[in-house]
C-alpha positions in Angstrom: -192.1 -118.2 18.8 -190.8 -118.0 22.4 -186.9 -118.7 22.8 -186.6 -121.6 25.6 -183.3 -121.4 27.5 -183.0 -125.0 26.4 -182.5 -123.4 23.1 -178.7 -122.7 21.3 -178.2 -120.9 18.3 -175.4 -122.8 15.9 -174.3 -120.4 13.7 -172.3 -122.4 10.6 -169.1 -120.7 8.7 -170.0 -117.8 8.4 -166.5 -117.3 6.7 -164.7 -115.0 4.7 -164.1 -117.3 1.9 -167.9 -118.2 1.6 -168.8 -114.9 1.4 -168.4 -113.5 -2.1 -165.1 -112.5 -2.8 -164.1 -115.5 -1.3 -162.6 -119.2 -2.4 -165.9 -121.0 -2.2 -168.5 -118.1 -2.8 -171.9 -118.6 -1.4 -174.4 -116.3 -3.6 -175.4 -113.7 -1.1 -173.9 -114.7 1.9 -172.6 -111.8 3.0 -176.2 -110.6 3.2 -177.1 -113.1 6.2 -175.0 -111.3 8.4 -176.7 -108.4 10.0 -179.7 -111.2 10.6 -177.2 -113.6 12.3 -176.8 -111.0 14.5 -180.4 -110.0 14.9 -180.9 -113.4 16.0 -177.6 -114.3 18.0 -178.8 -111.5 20.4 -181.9 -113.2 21.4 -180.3 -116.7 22.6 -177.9 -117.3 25.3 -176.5 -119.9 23.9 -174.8 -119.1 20.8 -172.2 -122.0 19.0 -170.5 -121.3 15.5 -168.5 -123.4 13.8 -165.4 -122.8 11.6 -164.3 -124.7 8.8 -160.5 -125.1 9.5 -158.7 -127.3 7.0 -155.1 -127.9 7.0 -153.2 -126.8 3.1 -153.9 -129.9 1.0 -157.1 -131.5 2.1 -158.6 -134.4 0.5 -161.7 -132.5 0.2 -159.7 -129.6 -2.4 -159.5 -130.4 -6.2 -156.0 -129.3 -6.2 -155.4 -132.3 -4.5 -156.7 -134.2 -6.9 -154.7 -133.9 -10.1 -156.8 -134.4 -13.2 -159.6 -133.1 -11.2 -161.6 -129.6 -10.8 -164.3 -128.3 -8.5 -167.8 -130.3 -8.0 -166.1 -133.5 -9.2 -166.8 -136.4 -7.8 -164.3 -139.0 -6.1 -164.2 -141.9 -4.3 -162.3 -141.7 -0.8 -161.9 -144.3 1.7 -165.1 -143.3 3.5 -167.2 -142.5 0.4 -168.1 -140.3 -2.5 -166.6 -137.1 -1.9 -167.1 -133.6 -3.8 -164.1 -131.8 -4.2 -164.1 -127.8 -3.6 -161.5 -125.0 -4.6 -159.1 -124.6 -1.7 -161.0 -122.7 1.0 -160.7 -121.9 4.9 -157.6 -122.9 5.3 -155.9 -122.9 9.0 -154.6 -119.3 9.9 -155.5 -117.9 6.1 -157.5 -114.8 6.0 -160.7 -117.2 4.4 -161.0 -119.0 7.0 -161.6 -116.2 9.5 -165.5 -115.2 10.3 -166.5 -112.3 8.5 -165.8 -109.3 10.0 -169.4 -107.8 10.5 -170.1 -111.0 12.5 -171.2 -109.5 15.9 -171.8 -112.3 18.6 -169.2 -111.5 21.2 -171.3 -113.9 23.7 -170.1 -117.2 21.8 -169.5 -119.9 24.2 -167.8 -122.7 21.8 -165.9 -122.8 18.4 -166.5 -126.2 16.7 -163.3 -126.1 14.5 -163.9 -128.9 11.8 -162.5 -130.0 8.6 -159.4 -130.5 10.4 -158.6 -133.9 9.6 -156.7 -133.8 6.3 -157.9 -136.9 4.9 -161.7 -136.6 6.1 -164.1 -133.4 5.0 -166.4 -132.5 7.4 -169.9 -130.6 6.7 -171.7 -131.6 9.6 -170.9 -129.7 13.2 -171.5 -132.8 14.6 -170.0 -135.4 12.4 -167.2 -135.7 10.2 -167.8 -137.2 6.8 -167.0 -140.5 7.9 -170.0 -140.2 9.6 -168.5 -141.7 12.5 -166.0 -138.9 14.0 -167.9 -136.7 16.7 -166.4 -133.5 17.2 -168.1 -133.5 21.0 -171.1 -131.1 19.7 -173.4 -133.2 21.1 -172.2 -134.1 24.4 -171.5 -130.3 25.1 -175.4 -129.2 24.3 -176.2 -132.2 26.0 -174.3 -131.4 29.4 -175.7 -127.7 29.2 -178.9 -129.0 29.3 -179.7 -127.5 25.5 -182.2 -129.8 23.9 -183.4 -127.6 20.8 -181.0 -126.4 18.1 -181.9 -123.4 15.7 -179.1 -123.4 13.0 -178.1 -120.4 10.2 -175.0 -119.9 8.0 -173.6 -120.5 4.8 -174.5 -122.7 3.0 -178.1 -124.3 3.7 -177.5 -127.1 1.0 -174.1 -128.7 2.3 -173.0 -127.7 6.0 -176.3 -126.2 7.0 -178.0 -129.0 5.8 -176.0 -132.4 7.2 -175.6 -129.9 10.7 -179.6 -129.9 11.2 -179.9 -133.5 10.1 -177.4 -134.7 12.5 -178.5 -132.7 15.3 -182.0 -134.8 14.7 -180.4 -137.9 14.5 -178.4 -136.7 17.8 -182.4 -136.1 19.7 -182.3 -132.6 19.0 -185.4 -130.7 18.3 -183.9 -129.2 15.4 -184.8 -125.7 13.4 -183.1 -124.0 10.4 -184.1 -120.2 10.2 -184.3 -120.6 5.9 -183.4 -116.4 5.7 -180.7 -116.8 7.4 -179.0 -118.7 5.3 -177.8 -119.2 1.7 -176.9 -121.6 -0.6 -174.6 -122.8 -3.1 -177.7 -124.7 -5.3 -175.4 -126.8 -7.4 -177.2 -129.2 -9.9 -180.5 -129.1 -7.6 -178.8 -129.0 -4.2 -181.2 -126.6 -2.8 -184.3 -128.8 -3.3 -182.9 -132.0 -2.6 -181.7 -130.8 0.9 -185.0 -129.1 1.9 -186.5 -132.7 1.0 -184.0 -134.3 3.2 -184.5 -131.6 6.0 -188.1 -132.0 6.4 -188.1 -136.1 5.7 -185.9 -136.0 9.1 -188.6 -133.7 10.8 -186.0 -130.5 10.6 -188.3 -127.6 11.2 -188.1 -124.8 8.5 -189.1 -121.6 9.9 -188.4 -118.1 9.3 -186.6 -115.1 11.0 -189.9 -112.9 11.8 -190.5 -116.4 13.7 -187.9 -115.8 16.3 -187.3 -112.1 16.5 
């Protein structure tokens, strides 16, 4: 598949705490990265995006006394999951792992950065009305296809490739270069939801 240079490459937290070893653990995430790098070389447009939440988030369990990770609460804006502390703002977590190579990285989507609001999406807070200005920068570059990797595929991966479709994006998710977290069917139920919104699922050897 030929790489238009309408095309970006959002590469999503590819972080030390979702790598294993880390706070939130991804199973074999560290494993992506030599292929994130494979594929970061071939596009000129290359966006990642940090999770960057202050100490104390809404989204951490610890928060929530009487609470522990993958429970369920209700905030203000919905249902929320809450997750072990992770990524947070200056901690050695929350910086990308260290064999990530893509030194031609235009823009750093820092997200998660309001404390009372998580945010999965590159594009959209939780609230699902906060833009972090994703959009409006691919759209002023002229980008108008989005091929997106990183950790995980059923949370941040995921909500990233459906906004970016809800956005007009032609949207791709590169399903090797990625991993995911698969709690309590995750996995399945965000492949569903991926190709209901008309996300393509390809494959590295389709790019490279």
């Amino acid at each position: 598949m030929p790489i238009s240079p309408r095309s970006a490459l959002l590469v999503i937290d590819v972080q030390n705490d979702f790598i294993p070893g880390g706070r939130l653990p991804v199973p074999e995430g560290d494993l992506i990265v030599p292929l994130v790098n494979r594929l970061g070389a071939r596009f000129k447009q290359v966006i990642a995006a940090q999770d960057w939440h202050p100490a104390g988030h809404a989204s951490f369990a610890s928060s929530h006394p009487g609470h522990g990770p993958y429970d369920v609460v209700h905030l203000p804006y919905g249902e929320q999951t809450l997750w072990p502390d992770h990524c947070v703002q200056g901690s050695p977590g929350a910086e990308f792992h260290p064999g990530l190579d893509l030194p031609h990285t235009q823009l750093i989507i820092r997200k998660g950065c309001n404390p009372d609001i998580d945010s999965y999406s590159a594009f959209l807070e939780a609230d699902r009305a906060t833009v972090t200005g994703l959009a409006g920068y691919l759209k002023e570059r002229g980008i108008d296809t989005v091929y997106v990797v990183g950790l995980a595929l059923d949370f941040c991966v995921m909500f990233t490739a459906l906004d970016a479709r809800a956005a007009g994006f032609n949207a791709f998710v590169v399903m090797d270069a990625c991993r995911a977290i698969d709690h309590n069917g995750s996995l399945a139920a965000a492949v569903e939801r991926m190709q209901v919104a008309g996300v393509g699922l390809i494959q590295s050897n389709d790019l490279l």
